[in-house]
N, C-alpha and C positions, 0 to 999 in steps of 0.2 A: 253668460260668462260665469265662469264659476272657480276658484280660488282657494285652498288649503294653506292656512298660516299658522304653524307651531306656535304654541305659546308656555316658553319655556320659564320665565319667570314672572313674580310676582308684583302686582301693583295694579295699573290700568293702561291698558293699551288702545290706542287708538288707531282705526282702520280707515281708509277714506278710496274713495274711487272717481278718480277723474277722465274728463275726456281732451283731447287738445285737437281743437277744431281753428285751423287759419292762423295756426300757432299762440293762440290760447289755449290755456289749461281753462276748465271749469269742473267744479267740482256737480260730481252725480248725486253719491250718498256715504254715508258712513258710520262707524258704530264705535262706541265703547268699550272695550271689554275688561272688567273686573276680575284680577286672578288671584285665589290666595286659600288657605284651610278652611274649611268647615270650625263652626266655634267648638272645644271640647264642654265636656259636660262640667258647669262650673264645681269646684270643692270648698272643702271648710266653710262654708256658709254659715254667717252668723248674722242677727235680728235682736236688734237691742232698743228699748220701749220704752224712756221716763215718761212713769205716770199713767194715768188713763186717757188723757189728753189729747197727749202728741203722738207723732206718726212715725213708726219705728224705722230706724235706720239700721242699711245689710249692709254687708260687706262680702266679698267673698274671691277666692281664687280662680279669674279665666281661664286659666289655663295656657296654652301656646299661642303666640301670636298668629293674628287668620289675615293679616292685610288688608283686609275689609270693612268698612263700616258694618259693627254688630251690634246690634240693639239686645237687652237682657230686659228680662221681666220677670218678678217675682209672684207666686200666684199661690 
C-alpha cells in the first residue's frame, strides 16, 4: 500500500495506519513528520571573556524562525 500526503505547513505531523478487522481498528504503524526551514547562517556574532578564567559567552542573531528543534555550536 502506498500513500502520498502533502505537507503543506509547518510544525510536526503525524501519520498512522490502521487496520479494522471484526470492526476493530488497530493500529499498523506510523511516523512523525518534522516540517519547517533550514537554520540560516547565524549574524552579529559576538564572544565576550572576563578574565582568563571563565568561559566566554556568544550571542548572536538566528535568523528566521525554522519550526524545529536546532541545536547551534560555536567552534
Amino acid at each position: 500500500v502506498s500513500k502520498t500526503f502533502p505537507v503543506n505547513t509547518y510544525g510536526r505531523h503525524t501519520f498512522t495506519c490502521k487496520t479494522i478487522c471484526g470492526g476493530r481498528k488497530k493500529l499498523i504503524c506510523g511516523i512523525d513528520i518534522k516540517c519547517g526551514n533550514p537554520p540560516d547562517e547565524p549574524g552579529n556574532v559576538s564572544c565576550i571573556q572576563m578574565g582568563t578564567d571563565s568561559h566566554p559567552v556568544c550571542t548572536w542573531d538566528k535568523g528566521r524562525l525554522t519550526y524545529l528543534d536546532t541545536t547551534y555550536v560555536i567552534q
